[in-house]
MOPAC internal coordinates of N, CA, C and O (Angstrom, degrees):
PM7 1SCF
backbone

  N    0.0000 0     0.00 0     0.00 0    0    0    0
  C    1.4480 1     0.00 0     0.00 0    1    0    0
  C    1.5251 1   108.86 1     0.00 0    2    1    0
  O    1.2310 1   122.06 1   -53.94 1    3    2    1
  N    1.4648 1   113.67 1   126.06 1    3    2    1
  C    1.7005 1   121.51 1   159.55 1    5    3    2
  C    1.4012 1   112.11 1   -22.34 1    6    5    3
  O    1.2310 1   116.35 1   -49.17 1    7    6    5
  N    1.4855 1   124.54 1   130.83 1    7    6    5
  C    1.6750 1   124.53 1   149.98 1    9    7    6
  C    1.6800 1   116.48 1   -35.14 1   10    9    7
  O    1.2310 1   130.62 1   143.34 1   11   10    9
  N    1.0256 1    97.13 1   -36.66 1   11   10    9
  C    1.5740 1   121.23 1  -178.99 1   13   11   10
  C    1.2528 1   107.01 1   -49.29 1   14   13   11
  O    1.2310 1   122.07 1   107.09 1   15   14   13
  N    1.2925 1   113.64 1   -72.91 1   15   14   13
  C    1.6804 1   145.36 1   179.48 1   17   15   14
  C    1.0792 1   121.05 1   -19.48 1   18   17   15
  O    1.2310 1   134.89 1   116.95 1   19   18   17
  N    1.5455 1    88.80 1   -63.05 1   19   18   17
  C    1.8451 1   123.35 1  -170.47 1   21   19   18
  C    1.3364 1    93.09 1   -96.71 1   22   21   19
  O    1.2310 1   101.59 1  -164.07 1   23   22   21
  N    1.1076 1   151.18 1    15.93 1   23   22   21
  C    1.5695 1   134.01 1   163.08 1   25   23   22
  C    1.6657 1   100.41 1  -126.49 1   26   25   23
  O    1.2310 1   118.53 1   179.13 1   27   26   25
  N    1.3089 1   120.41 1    -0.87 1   27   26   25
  C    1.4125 1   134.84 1   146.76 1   29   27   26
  C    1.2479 1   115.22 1   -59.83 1   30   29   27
  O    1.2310 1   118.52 1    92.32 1   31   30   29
  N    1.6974 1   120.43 1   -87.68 1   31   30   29
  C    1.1456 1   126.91 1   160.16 1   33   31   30
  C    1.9761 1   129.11 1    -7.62 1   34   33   31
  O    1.2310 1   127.87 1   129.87 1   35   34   33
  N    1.4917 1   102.46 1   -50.13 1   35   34   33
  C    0.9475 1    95.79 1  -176.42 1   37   35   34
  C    1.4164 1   104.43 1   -90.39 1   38   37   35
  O    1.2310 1   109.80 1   144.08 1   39   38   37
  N    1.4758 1   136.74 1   -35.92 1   39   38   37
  C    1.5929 1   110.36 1   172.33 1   41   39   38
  C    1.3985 1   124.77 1   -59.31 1   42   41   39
  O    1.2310 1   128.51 1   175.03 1   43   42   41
  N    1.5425 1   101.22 1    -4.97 1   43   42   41
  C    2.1854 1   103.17 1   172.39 1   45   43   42
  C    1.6809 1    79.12 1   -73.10 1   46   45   43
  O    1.2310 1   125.77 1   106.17 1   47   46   45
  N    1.1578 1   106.52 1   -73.83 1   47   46   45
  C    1.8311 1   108.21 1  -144.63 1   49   47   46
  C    1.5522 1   101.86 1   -38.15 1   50   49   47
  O    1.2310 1   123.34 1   140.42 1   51   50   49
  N    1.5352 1   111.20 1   -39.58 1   51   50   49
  C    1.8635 1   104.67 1  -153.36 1   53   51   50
  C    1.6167 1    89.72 1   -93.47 1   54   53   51
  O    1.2310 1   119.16 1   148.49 1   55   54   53
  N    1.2795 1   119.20 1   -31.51 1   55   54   53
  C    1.4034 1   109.37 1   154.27 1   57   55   54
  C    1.9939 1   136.36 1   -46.78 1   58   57   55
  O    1.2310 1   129.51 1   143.34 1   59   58   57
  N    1.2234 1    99.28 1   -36.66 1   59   58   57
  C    1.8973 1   120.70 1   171.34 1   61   59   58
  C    1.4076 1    86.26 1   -67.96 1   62   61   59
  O    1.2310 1   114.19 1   126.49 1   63   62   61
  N    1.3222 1   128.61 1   -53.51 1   63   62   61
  C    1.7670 1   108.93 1  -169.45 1   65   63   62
  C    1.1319 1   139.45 1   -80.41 1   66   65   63
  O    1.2310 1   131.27 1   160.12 1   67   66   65
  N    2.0040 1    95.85 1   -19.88 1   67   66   65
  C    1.2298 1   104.47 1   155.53 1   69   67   66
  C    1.5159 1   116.90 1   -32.50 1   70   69   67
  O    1.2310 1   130.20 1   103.86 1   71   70   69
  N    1.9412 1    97.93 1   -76.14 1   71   70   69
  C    1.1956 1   122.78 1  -148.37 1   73   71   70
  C    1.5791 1    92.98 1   -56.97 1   74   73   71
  O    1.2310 1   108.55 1   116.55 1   75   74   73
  N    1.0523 1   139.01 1   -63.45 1   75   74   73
  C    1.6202 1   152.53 1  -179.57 1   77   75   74
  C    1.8792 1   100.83 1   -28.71 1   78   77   75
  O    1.2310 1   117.02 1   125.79 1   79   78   77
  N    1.3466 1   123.27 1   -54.21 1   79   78   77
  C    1.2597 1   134.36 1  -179.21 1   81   79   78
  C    1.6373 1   109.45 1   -64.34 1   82   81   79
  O    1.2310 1   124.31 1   141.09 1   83   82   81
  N    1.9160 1   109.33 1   -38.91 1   83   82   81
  C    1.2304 1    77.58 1  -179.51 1   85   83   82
  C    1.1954 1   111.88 1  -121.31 1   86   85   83
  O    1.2310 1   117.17 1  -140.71 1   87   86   85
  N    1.0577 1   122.99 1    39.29 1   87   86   85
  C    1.7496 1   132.92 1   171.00 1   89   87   86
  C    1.6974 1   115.60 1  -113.39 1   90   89   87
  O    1.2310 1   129.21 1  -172.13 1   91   90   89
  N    1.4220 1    99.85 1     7.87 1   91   90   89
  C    1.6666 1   108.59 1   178.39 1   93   91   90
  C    1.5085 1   109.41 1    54.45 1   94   93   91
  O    1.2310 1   122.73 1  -133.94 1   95   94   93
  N    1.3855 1   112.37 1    46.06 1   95   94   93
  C    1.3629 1    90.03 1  -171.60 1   97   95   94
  C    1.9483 1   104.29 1   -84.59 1   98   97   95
  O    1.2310 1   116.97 1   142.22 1   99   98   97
  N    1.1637 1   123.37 1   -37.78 1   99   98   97
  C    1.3177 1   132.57 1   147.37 1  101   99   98
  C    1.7371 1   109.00 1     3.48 1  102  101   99
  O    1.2310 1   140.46 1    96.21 1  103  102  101
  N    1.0959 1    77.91 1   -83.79 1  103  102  101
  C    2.2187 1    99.18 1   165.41 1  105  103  102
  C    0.9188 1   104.33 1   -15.98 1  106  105  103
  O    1.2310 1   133.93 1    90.00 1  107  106  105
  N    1.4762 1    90.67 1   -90.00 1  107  106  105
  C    1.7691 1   125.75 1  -160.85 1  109  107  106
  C    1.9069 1   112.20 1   -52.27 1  110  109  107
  O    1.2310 1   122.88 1   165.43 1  111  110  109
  N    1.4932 1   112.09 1   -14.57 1  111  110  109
  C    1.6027 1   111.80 1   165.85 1  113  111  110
  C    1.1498 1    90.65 1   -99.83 1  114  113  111
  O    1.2310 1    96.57 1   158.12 1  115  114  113
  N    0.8606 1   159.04 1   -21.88 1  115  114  113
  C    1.7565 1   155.41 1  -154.84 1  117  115  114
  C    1.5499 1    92.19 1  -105.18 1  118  117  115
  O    1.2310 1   104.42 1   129.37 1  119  118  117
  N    1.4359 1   146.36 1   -50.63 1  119  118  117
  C    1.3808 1   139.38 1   159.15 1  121  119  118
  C    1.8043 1   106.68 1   -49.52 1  122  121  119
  O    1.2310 1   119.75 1   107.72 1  123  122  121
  N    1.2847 1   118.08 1   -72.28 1  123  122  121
  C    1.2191 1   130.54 1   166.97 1  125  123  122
  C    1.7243 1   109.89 1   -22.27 1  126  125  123
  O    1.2310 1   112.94 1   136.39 1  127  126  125
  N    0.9569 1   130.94 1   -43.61 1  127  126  125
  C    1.7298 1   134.67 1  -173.31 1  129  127  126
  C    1.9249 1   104.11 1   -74.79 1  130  129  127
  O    1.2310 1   139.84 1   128.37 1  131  130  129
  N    1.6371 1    79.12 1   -51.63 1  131  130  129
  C    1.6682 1    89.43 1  -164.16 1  133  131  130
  C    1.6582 1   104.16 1   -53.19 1  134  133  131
  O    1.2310 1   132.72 1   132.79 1  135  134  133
  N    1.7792 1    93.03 1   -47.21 1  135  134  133
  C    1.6319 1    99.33 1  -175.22 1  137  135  134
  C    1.1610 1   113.74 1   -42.06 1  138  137  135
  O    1.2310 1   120.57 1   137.92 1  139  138  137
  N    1.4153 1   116.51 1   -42.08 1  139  138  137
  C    1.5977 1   129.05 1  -166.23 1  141  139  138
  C    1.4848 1   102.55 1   -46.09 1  142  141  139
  O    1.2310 1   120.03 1   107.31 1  143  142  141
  N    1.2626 1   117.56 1   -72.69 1  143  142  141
  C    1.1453 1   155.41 1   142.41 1  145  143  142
  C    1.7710 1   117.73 1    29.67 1  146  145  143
  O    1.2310 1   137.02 1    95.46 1  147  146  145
  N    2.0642 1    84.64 1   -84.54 1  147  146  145
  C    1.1345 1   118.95 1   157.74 1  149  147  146
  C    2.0380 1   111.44 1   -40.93 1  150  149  147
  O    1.2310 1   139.44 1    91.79 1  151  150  149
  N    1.0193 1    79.90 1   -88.21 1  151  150  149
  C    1.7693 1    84.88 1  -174.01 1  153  151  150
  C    1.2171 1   104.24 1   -20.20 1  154  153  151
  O    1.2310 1   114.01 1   113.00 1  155  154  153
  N    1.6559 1   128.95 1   -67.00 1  155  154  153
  C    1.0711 1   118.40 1  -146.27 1  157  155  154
  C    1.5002 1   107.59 1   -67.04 1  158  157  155
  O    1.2310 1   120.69 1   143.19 1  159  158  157
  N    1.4090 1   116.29 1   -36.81 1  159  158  157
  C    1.5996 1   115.27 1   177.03 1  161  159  158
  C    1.1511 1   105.68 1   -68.90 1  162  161  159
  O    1.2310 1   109.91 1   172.12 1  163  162  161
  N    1.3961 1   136.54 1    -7.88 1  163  162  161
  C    1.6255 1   119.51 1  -173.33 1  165  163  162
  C    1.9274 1    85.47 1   -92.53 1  166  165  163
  O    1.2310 1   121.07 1   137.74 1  167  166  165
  N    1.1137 1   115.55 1   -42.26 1  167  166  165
  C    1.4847 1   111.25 1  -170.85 1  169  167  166
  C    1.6746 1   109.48 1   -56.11 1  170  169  167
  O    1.2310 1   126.89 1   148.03 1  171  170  169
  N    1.6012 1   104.36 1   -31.97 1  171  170  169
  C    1.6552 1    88.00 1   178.81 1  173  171  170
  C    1.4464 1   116.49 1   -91.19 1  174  173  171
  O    1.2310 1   122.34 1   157.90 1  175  174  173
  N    1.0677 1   113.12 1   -22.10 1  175  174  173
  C    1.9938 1   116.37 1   157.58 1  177  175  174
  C    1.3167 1   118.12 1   -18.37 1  178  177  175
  O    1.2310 1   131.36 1   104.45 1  179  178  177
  N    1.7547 1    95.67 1   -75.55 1  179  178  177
  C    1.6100 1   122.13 1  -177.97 1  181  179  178
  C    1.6757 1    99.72 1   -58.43 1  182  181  179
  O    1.2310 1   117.00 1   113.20 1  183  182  181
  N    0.9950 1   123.30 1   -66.80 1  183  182  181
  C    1.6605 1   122.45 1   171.12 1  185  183  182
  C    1.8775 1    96.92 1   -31.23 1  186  185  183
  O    1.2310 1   126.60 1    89.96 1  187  186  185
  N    1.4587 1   104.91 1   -90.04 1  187  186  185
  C    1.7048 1   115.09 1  -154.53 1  189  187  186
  C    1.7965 1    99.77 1   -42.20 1  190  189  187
  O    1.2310 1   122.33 1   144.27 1  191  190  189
  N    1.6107 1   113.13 1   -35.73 1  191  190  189
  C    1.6696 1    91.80 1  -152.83 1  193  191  190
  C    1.8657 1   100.91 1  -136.24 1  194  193  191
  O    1.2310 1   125.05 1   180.00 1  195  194  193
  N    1.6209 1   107.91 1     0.00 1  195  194  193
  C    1.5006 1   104.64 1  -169.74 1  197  195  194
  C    1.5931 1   105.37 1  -102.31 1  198  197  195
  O    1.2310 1   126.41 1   145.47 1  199  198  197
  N    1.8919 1   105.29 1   -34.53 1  199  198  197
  C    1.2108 1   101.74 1   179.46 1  201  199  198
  C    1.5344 1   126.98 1   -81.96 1  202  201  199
  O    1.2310 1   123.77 1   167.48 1  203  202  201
  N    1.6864 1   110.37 1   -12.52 1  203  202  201
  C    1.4036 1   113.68 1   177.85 1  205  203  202
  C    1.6521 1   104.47 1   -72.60 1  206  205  203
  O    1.2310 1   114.71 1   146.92 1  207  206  205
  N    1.6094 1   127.63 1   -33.08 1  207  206  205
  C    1.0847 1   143.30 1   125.30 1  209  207  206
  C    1.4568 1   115.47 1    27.48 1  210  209  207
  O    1.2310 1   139.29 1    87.65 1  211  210  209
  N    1.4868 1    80.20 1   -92.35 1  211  210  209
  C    1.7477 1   107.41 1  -166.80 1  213  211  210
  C    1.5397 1    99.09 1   -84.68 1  214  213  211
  O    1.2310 1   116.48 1  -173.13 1  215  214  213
  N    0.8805 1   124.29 1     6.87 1  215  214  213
  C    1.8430 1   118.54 1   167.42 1  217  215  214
  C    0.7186 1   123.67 1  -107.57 1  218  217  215
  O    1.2310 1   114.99 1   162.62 1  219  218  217
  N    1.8988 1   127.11 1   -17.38 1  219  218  217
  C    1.3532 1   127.13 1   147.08 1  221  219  218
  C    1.1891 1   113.42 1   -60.51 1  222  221  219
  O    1.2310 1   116.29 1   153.23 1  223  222  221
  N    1.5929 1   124.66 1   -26.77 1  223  222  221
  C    1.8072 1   108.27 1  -179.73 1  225  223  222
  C    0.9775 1   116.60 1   -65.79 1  226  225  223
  O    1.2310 1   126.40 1   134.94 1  227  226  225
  N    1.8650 1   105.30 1   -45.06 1  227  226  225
  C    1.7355 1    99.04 1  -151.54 1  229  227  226
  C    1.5935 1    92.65 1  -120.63 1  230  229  227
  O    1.2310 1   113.99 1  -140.33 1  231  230  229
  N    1.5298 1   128.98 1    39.67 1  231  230  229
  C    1.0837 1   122.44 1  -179.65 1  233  231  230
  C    2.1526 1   128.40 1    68.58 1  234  233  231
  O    1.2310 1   106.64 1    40.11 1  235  234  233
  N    0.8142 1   142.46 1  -139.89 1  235  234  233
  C    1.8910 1   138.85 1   160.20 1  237  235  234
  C    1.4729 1   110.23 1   -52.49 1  238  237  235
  O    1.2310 1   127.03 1   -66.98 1  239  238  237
  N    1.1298 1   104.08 1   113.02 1  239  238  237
  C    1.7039 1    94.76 1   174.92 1  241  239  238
  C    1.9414 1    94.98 1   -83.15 1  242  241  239
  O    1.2310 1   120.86 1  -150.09 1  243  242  241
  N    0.7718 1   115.95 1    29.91 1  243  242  241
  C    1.7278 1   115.57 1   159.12 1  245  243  242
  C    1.3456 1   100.42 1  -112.74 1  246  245  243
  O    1.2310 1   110.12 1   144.15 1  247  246  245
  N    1.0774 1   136.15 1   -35.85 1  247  246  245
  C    1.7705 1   132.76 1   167.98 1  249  247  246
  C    1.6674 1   103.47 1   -53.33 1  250  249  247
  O    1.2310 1   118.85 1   139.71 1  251  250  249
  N    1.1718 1   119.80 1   -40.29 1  251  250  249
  C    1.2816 1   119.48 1  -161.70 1  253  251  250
  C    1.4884 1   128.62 1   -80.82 1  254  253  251
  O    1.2310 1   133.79 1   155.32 1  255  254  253
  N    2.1539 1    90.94 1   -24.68 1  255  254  253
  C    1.2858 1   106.08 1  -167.39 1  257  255  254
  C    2.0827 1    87.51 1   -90.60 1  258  257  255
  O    1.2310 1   121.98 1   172.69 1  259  258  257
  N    1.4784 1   113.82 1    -7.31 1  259  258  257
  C    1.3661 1   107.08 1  -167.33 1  261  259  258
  C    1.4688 1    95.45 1  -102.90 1  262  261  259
  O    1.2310 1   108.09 1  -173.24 1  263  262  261
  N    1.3333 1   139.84 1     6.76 1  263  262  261
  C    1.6749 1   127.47 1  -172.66 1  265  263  262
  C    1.6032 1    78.24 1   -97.57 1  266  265  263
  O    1.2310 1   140.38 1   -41.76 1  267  266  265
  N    2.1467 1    78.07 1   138.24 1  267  266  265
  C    1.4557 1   108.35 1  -177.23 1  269  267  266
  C    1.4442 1    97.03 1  -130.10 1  270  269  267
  O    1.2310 1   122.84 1     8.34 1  271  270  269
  N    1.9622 1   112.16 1  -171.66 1  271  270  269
  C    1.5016 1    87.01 1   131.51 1  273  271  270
  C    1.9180 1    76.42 1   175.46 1  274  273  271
  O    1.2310 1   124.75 1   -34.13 1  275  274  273
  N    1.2170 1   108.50 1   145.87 1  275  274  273
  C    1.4296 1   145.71 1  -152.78 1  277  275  274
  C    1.3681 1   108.85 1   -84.16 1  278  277  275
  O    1.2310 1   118.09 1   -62.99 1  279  278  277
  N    1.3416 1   121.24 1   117.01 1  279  278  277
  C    1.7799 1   118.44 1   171.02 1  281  279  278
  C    1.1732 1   102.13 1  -119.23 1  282  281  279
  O    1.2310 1   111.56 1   -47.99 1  283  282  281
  N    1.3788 1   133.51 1   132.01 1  283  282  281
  C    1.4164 1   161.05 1   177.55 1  285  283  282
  C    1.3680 1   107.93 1   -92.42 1  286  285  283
  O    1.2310 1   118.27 1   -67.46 1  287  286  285
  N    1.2440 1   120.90 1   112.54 1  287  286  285
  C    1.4786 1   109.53 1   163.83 1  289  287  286
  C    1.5371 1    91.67 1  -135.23 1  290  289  287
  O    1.2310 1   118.87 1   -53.04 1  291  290  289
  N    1.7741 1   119.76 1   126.96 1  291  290  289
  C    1.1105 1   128.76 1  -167.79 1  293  291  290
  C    1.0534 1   118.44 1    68.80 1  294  293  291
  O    1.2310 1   123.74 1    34.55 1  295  294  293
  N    1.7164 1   110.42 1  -145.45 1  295  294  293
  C    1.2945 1   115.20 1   161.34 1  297  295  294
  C    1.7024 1   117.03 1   -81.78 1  298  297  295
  O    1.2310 1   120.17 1  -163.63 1  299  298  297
  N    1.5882 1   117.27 1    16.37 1  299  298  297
  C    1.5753 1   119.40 1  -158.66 1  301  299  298
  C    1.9757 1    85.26 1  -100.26 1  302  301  299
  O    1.2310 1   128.27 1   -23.91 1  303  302  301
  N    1.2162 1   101.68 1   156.09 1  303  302  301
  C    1.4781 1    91.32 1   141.25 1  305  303  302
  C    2.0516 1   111.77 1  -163.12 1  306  305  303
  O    1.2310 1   124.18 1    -1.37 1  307  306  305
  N    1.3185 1   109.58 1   178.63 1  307  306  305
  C    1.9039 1    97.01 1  -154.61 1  309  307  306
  C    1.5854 1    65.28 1  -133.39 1  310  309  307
  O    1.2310 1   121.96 1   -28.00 1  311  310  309
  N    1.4627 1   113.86 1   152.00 1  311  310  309
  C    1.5460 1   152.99 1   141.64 1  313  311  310
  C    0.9517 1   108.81 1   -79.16 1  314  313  311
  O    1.2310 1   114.32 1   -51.19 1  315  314  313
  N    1.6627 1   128.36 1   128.81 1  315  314  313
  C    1.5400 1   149.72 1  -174.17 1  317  315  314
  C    1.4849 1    91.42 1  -123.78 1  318  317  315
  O    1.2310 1   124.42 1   -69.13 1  319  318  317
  N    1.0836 1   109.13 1   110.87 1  319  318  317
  C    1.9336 1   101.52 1   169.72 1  321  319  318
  C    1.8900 1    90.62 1  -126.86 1  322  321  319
  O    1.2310 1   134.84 1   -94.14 1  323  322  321
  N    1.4883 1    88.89 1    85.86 1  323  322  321
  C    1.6255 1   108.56 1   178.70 1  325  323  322
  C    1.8050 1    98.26 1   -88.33 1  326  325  323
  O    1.2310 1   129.46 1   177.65 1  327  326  325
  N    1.0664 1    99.37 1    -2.35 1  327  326  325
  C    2.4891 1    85.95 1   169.14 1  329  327  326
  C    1.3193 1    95.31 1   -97.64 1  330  329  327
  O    1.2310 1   111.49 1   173.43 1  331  330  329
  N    1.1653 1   133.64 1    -6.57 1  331  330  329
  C    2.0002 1   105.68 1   175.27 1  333  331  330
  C    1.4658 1   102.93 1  -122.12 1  334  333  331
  O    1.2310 1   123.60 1  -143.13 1  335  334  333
  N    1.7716 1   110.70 1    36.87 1  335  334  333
  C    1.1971 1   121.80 1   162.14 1  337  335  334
  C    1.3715 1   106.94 1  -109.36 1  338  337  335
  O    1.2310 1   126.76 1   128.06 1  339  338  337
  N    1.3389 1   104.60 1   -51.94 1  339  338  337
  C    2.0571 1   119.60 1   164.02 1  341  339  338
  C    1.1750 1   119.41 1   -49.76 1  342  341  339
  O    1.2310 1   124.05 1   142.77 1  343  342  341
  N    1.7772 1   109.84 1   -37.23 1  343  342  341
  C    1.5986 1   127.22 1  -169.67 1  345  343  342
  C    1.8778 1    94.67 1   -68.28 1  346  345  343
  O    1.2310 1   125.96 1   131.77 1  347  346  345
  N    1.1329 1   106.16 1   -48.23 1  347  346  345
  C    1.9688 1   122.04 1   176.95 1  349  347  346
  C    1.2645 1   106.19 1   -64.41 1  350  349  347
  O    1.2310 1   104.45 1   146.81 1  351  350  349
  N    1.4591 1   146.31 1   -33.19 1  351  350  349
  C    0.7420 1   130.74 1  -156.39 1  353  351  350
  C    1.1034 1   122.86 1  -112.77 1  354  353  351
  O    1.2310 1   127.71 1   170.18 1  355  354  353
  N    1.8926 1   102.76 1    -9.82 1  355  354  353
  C    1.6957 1   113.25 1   167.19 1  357  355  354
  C    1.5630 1   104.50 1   -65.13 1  358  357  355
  O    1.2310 1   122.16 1   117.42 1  359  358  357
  N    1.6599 1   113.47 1   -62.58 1  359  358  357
  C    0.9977 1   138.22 1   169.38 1  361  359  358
  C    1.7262 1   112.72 1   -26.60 1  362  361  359
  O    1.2310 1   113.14 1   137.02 1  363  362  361
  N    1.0403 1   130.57 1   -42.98 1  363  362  361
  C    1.7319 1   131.96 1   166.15 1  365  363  362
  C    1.1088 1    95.69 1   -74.85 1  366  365  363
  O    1.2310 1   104.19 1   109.49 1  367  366  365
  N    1.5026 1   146.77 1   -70.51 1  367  366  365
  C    1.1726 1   131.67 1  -173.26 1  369  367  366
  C    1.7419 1   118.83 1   -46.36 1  370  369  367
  O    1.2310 1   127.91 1   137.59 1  371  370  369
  N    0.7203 1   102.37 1   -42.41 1  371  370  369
  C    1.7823 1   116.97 1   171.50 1  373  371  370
  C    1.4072 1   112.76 1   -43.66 1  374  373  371
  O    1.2310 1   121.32 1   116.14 1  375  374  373
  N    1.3839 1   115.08 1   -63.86 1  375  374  373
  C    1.0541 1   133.80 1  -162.98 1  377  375  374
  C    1.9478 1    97.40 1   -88.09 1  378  377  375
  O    1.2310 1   123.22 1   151.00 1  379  378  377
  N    1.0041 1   111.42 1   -29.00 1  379  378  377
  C    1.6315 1   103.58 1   178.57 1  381  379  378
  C    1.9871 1    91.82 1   -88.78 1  382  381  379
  O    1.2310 1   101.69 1   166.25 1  383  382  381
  N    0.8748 1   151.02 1   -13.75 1  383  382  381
  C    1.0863 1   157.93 1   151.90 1  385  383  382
  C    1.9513 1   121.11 1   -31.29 1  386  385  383
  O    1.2310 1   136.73 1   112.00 1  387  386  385
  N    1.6066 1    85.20 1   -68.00 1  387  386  385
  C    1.4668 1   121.07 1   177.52 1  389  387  386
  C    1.7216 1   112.68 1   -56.88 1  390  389  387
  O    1.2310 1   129.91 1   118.01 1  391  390  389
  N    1.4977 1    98.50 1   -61.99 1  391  390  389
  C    1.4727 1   109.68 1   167.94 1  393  391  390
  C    1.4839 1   141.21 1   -50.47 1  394  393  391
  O    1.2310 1   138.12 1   150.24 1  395  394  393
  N    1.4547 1    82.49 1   -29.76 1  395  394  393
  C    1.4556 1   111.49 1   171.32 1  397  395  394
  C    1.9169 1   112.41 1   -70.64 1  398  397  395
  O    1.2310 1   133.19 1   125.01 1  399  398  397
  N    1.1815 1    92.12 1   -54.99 1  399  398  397
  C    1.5452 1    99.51 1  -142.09 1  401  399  398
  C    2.2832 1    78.43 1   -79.61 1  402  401  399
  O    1.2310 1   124.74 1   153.26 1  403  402  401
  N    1.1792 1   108.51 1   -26.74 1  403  402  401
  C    2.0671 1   105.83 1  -172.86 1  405  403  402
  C    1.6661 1    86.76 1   -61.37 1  406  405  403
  O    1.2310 1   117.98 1   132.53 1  407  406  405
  N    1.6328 1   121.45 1   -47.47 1  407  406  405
  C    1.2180 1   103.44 1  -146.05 1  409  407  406
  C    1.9666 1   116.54 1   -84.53 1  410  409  407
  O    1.2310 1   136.45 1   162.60 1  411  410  409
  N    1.7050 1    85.75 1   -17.40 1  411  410  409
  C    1.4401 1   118.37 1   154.99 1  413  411  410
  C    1.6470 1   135.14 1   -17.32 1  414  413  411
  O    1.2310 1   137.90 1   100.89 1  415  414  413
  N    1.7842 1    82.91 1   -79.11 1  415  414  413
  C    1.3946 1   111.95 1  -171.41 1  417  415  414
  C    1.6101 1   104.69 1   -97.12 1  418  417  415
  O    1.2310 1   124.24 1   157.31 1  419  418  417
  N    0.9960 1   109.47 1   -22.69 1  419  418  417
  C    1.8905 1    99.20 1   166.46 1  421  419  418
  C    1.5016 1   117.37 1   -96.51 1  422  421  419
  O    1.2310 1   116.40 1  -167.22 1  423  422  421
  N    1.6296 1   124.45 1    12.78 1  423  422  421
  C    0.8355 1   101.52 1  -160.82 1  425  423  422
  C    0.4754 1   156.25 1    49.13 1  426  425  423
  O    1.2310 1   109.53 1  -135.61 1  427  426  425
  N    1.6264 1   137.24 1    44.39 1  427  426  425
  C    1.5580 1   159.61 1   157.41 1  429  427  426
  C    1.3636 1   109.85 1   -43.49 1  430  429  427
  O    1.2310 1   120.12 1   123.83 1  431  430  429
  N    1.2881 1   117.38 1   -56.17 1  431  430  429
  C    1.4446 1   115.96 1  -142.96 1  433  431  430
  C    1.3520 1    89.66 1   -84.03 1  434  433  431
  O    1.2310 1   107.98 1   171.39 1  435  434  433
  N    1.4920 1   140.05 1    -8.61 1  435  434  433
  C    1.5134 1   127.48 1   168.66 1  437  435  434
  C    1.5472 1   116.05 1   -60.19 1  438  437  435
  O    1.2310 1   120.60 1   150.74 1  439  438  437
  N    1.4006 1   116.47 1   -29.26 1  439  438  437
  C    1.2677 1   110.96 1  -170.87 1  441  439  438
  C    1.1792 1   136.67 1   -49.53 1  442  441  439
  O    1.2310 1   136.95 1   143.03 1  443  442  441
  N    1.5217 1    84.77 1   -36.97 1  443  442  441
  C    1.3732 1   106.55 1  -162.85 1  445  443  442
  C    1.6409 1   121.43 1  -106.24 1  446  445  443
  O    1.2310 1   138.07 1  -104.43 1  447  446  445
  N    1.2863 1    82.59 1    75.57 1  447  446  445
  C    1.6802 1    96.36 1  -167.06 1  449  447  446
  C    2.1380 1   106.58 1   -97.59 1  450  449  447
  O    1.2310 1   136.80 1   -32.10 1  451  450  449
  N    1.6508 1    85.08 1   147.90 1  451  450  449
  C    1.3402 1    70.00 1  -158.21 1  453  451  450
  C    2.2303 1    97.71 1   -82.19 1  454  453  451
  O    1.2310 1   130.37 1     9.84 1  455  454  453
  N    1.9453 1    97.60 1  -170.16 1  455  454  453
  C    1.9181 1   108.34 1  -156.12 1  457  455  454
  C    1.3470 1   107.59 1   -81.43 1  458  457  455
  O    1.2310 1   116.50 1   170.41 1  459  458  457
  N    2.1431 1   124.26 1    -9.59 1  459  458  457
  C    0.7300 1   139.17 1  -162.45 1  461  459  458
  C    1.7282 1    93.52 1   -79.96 1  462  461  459
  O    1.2310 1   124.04 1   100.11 1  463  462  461
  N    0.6908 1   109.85 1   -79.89 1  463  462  461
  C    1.9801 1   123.84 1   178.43 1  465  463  462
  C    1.3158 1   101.16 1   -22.92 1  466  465  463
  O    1.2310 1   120.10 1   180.00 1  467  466  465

């Protein structure tokens, strides 16, 4: 290999670590993991304690995700299955609820203060 080559090579590489060092990308998989993480325990929360919840309000959340209801115009007609839009949309609220209130009460959102301050 050229002197050239190899003294190329290495301003990509020490250049890649630059860029890696100062774009947090390190972080940003290390946030990225945790998130993973996160989700999945916020998803079984809402499962274990939000959806038994929401099935005492509105009765089967399988009834809810199955209420439809049919408009005819002519000989055409369109299916509205508006309960597994409600059924989705308790469920986001739930879960933006949950997310809210962990990052809340432990104080999360202090951490992350921004380099200017």
């Amino acid at each position: 290999m050229p002197a050239k080559s190899v003294a190329n090579a290495k301003g990509h590489s020490a250049g890649f670590m630059n860029f890696i060092r100062e774009q947090g990308v390190v972080g940003l998989a290390v946030g990225l993991a945790i998130g993973t993480a996160a989700g999945d325990t916020v998803k079984q929360l809402v499962g274990a304690f939000i959806d038994p919840l929401v099935q005492l309000i509105v009765g089967s959340q399988a009834g809810l995700k199955a209420a439809e209801f049919t408009l005819k115009v002519g000989d055409r007609e369109g299916v509205f299955a508006w309960g597994a839009f409600v059924s989705s949309l308790i469920t986001l609220l739930a879960v933006a609820f949950v997310v809210y209130a962990i990052v809340h009460l432990m104080k999360l959102d202090k951490l992350d203060k921004s380099k200017d301050k």
